[in-house]
C-alpha positions in Angstrom: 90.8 111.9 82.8 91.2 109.7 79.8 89.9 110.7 76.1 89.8 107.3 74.3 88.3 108.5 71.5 85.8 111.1 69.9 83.2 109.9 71.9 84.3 108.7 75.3 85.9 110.6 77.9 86.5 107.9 80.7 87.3 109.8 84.6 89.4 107.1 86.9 88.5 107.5 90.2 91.2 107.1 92.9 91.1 107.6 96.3 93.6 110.0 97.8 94.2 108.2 101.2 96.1 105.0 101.2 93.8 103.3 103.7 90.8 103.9 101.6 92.7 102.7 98.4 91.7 99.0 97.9 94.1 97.3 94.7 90.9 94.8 94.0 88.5 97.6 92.9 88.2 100.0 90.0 86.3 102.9 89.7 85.8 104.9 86.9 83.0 107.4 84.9 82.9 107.6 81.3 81.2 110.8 79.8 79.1 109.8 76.5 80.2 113.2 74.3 77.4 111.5 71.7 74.3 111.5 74.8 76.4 114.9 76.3 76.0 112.9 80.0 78.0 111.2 82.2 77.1 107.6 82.6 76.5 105.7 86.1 80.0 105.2 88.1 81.7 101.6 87.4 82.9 100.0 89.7 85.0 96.7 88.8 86.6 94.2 91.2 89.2 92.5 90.5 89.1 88.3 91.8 91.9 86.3 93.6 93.4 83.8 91.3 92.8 80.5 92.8 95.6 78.8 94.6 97.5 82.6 94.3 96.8 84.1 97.2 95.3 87.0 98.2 96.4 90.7 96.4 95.4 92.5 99.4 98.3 90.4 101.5 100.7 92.9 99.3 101.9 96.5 100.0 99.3 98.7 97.9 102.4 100.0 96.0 103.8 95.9 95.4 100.0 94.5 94.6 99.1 97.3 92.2 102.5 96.8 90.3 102.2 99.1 87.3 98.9 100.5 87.5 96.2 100.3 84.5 95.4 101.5 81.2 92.3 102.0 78.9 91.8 101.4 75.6 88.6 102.1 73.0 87.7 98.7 74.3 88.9 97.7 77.4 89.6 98.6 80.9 93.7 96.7 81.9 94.8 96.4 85.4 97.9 94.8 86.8 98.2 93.0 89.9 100.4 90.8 91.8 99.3 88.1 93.9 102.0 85.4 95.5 101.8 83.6 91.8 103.3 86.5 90.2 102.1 89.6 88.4 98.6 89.5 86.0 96.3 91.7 84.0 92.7 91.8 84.9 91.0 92.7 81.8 87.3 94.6 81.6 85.0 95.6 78.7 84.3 99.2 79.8 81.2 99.5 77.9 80.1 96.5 79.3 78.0 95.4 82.9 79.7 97.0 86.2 79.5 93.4 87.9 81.2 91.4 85.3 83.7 88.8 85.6 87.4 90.1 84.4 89.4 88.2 81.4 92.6 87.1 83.6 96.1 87.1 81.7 98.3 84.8 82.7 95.0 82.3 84.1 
């Protein structure tokens, strides 16, 4: 569990069992302390990048290659694919089936 801020309490969901663990999806709650609910589950997936390969060719523990964070704003996970490492960027606050911001493209 995360607090970002007065208002948002964001819950990252994880499985506990390797072989249910998939590094291409996210899953997370946030808890609105202004509407005093939690909000509908998110669930974000991250794309190949083209011409990179596939993350899910890596060992979890190689393809998730430092984890995420969260900011007030957005949602940071990095990967690595045969290209290298990345950062799949989401806004948060934004649709569950968006398309992530990709850093290096």
């Amino acid at each position: 569990m995360i607090r970002v801020d007065s208002r948002y309490t964001v819950i990252t969901k994880t499985p506990t069992s390797r072989p249910f663990m998939d590094a291409k999806e996210l899953r997370l709650t946030v808890y609105d302390f202004g509407l005093k609910k939690l909000q509908d589950d998110f669930v974000f997936t991250i794309p190949d990048r083209p011409g990179c390969g596939d993350t899910s060719d890596f060992p979890w523990e190689a393809a998730v290659n430092g984890g995420r964070r969260i900011d007030r704003q957005f949602l940071y996970a990095q990967r690595r694919d045969e290209c290298g490492p990345f950062v799949a960027r989401f806004d948060w606050h934004g649709a569950a089936k968006q398309q992530a911001t990709i850093f290096p493209r």
